[in-house]
N, CA, C and O of each residue as an XYZ file, in Angstrom:
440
protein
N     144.584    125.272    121.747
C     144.021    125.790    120.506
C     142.639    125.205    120.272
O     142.116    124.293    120.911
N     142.165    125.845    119.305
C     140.352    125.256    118.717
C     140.415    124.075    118.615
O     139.814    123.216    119.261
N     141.571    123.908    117.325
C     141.735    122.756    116.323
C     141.887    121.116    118.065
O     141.569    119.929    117.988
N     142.357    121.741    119.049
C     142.691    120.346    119.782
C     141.327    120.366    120.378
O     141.335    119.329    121.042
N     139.798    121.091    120.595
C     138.733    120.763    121.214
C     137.760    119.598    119.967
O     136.843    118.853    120.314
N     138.243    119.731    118.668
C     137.667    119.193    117.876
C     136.509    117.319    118.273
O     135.343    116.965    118.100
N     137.475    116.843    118.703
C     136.888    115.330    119.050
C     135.987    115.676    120.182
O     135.118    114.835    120.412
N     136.006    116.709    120.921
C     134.774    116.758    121.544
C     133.597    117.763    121.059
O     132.700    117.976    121.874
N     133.551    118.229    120.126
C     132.640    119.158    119.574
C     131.266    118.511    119.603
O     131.334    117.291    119.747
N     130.375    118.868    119.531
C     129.178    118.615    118.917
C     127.924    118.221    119.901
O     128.427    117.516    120.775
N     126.974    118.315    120.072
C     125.807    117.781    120.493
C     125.253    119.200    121.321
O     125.629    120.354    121.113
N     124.467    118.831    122.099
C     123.722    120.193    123.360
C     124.937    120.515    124.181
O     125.975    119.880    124.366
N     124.538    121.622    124.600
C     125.769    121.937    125.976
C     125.315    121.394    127.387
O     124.228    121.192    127.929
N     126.655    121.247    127.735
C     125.884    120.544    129.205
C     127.031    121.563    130.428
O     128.247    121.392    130.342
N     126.580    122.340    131.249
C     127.254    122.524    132.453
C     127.033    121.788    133.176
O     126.139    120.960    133.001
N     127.932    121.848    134.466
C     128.184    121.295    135.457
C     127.873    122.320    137.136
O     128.649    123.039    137.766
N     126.324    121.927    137.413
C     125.872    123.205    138.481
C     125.887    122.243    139.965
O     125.169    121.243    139.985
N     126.569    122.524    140.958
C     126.378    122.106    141.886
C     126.518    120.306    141.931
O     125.719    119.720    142.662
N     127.210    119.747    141.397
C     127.589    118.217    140.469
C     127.105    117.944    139.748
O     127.730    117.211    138.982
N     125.627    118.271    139.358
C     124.841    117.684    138.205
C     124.835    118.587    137.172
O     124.946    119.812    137.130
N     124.656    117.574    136.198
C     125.146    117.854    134.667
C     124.102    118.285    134.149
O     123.281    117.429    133.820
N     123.772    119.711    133.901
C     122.223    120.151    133.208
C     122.317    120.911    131.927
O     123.327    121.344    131.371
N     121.347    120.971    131.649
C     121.676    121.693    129.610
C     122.155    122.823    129.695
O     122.117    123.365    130.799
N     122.714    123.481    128.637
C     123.177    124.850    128.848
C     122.168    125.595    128.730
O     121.140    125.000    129.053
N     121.986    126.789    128.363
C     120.821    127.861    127.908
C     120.698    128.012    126.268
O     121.493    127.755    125.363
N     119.672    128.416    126.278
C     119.459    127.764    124.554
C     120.388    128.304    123.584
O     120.652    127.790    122.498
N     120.947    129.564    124.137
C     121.765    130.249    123.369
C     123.318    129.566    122.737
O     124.040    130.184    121.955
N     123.615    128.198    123.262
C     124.541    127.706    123.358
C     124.286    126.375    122.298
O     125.113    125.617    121.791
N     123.040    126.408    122.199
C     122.407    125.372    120.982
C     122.538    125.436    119.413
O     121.800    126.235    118.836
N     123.435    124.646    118.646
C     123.683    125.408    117.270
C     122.312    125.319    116.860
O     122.087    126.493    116.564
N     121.129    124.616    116.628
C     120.143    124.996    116.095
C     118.632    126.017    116.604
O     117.428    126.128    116.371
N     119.642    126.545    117.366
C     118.236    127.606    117.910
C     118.351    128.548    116.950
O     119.400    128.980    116.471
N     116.900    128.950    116.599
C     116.571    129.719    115.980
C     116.800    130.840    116.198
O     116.438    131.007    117.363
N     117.382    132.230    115.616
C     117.827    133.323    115.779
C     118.572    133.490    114.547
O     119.172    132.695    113.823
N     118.283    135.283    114.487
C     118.861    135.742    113.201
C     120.113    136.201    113.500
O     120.106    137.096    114.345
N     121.583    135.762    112.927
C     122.364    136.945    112.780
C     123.177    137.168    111.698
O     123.174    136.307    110.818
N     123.878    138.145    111.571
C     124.983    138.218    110.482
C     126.317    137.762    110.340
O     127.210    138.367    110.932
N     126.551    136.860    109.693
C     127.860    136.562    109.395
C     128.277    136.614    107.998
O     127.522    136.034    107.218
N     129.771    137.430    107.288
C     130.120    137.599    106.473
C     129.473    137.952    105.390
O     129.589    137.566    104.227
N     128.486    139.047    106.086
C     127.394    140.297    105.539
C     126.163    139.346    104.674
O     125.589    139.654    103.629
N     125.985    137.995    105.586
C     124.835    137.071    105.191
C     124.068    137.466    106.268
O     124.550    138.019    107.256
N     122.262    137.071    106.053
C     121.721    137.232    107.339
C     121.446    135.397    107.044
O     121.378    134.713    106.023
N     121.335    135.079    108.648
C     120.985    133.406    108.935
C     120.172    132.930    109.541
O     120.157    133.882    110.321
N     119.303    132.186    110.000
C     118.452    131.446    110.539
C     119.265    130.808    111.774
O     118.781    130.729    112.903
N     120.520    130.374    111.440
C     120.825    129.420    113.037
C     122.556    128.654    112.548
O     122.805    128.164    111.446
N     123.411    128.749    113.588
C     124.396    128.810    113.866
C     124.453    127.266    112.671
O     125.086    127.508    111.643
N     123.900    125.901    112.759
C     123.606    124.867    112.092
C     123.501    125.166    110.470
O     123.771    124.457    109.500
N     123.192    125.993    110.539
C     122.693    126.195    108.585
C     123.570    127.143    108.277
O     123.715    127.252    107.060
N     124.360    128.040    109.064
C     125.553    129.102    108.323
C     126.820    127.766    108.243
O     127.535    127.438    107.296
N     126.712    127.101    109.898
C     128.020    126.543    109.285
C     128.058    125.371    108.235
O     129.116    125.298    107.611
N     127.505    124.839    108.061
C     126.580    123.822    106.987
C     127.180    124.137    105.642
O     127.933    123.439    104.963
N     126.603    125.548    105.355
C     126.492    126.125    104.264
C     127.968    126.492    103.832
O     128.465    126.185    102.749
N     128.433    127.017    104.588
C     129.958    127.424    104.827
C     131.479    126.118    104.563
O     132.704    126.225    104.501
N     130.625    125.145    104.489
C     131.259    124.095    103.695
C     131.538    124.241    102.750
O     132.763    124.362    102.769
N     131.169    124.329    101.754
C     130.876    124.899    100.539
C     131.147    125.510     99.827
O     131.687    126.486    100.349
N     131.113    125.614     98.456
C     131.389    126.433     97.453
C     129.930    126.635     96.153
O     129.256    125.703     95.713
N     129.836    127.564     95.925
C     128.911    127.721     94.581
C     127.223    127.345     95.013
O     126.465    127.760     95.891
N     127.101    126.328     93.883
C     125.294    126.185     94.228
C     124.935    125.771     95.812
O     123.902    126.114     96.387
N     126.017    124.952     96.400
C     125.650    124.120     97.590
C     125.244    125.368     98.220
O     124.102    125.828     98.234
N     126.004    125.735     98.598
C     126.471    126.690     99.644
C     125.022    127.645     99.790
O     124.320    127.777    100.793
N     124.792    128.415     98.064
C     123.431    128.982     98.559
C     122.205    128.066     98.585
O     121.275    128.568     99.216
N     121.935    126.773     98.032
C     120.971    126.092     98.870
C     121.091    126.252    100.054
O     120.018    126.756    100.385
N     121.529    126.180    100.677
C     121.720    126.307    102.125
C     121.868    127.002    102.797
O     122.098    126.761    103.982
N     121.792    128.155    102.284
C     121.671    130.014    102.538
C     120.447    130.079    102.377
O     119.801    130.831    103.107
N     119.813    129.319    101.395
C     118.354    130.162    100.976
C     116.842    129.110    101.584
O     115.649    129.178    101.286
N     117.611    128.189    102.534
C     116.904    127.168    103.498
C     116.404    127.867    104.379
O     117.179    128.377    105.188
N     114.659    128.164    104.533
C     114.377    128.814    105.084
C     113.236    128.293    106.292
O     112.099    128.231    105.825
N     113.327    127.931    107.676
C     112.525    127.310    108.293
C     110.814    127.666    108.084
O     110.332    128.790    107.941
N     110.119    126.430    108.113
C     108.792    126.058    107.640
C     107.708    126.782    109.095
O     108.251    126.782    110.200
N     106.573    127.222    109.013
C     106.001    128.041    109.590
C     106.284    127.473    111.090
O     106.930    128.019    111.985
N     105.593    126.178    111.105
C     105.228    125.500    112.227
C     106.844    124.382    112.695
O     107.112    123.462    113.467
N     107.451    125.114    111.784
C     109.117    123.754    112.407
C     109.619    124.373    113.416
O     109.754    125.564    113.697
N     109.992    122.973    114.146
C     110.944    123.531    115.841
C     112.340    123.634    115.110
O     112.516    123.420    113.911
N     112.920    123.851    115.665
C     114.290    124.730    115.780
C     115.006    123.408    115.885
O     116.205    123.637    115.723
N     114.811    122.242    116.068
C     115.415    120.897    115.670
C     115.238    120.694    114.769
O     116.060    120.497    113.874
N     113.834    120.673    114.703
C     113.772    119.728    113.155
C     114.120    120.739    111.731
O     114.290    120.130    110.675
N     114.204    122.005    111.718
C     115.094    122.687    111.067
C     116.759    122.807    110.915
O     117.524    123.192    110.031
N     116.881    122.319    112.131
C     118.627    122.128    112.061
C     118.968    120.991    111.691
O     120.139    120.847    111.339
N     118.201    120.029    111.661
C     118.462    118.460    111.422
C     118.172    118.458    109.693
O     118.945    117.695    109.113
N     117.231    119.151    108.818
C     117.553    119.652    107.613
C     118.541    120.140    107.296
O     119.481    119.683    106.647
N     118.341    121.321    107.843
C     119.980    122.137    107.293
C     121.138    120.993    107.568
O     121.613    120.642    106.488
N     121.556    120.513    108.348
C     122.428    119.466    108.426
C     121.950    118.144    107.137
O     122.585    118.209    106.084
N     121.390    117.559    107.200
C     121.063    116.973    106.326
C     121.742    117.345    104.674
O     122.484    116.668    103.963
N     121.117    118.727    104.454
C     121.364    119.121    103.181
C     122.742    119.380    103.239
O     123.403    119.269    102.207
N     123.319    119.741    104.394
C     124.650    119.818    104.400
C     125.559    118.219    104.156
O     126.778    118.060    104.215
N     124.690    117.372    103.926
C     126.085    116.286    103.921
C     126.276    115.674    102.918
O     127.090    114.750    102.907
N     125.328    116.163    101.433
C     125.552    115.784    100.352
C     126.353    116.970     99.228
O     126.236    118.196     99.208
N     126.684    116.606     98.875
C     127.294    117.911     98.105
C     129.041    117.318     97.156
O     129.804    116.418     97.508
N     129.142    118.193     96.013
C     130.569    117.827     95.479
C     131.309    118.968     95.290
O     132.262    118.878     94.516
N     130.948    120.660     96.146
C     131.433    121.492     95.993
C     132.008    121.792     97.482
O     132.172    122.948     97.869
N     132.317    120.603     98.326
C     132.918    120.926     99.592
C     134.445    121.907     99.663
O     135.284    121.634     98.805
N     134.665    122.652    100.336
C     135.740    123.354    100.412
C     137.149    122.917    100.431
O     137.301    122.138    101.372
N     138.200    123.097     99.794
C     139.229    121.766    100.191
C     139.930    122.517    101.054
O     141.094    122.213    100.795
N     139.946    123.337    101.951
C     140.345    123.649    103.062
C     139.812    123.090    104.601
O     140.379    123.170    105.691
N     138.341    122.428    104.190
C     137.195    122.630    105.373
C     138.069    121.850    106.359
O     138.351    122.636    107.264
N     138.548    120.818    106.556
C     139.146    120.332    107.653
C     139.973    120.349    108.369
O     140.333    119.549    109.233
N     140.559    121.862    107.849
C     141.626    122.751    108.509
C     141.148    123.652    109.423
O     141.591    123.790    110.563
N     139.977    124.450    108.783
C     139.065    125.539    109.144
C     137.936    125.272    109.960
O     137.518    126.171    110.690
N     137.299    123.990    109.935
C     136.190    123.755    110.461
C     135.722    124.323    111.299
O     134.677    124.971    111.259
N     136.816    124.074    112.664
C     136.522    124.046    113.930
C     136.631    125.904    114.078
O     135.848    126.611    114.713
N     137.445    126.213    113.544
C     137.544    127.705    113.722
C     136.247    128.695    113.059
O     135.800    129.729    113.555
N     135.773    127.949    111.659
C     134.531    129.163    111.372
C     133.360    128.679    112.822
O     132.718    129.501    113.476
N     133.342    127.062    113.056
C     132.111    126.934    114.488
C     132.684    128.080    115.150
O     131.924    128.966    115.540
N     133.789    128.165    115.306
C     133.878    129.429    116.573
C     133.332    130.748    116.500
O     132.982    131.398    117.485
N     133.241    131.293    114.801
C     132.989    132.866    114.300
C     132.042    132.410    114.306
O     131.381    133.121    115.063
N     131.359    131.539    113.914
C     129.977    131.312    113.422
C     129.328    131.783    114.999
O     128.798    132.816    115.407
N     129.532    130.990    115.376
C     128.966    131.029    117.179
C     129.278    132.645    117.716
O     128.346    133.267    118.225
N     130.444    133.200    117.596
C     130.522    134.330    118.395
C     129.748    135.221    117.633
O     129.415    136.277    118.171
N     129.296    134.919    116.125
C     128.530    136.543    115.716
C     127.138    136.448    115.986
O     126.377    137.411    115.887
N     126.780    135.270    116.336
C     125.121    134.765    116.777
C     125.047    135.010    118.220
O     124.011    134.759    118.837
């Protein structure tokens, strides 16, 4: 199941080509920049839907309405959106059931 990949979630992707361990393709990066739709929202990056998706009420659209700065890389925009994601008192009281499963929708509609 999802819920048992959890303790390894998180960071860049890394395959495994010929023994050595090299990055994945950017598409596999939660903070690359790209638009898509999830749950008839449009988004900036896999990092700031699921962020936001914590959430309930004001948080949630701060963090919907976080919009990357002309000249920001696609890190240092996800490292905001994360950021703004870790303060908040309208967290979901489901989220640590669900977590791992919206990363998954989140990821497959991007």
């Amino acid at each position: 199941s999802l819920a048992s990949l959890e303790g390894v979630m998180g960071g860049p992707c890394f395959l495994v080509v010929d023994g050595r361990k090299v990055l994945g393709p950017p598409c596999t990066d939660n903070f690359q920049l790209r638009h898509f739709e999830f749950e008839n929202q449009r988004w900036h990056s896999v990092e700031q839907c699921y962020q936001a998706l914590k959430y309930t009420g004001e948080r949630r659209q701060k963090i919907h309405d976080l919009k990357p700065f002309a000249a920001e890389s696609a890190s240092a925009y996800g490292q905001r959106c994360w950021r703004v994601g870790q303060i908040g008192r309208e967290l979901r009281h489901d989220w640590d059931k669900i977590k791992v499963e919206i990363m998954y929708q989140v990821c497959k509609s991007k």
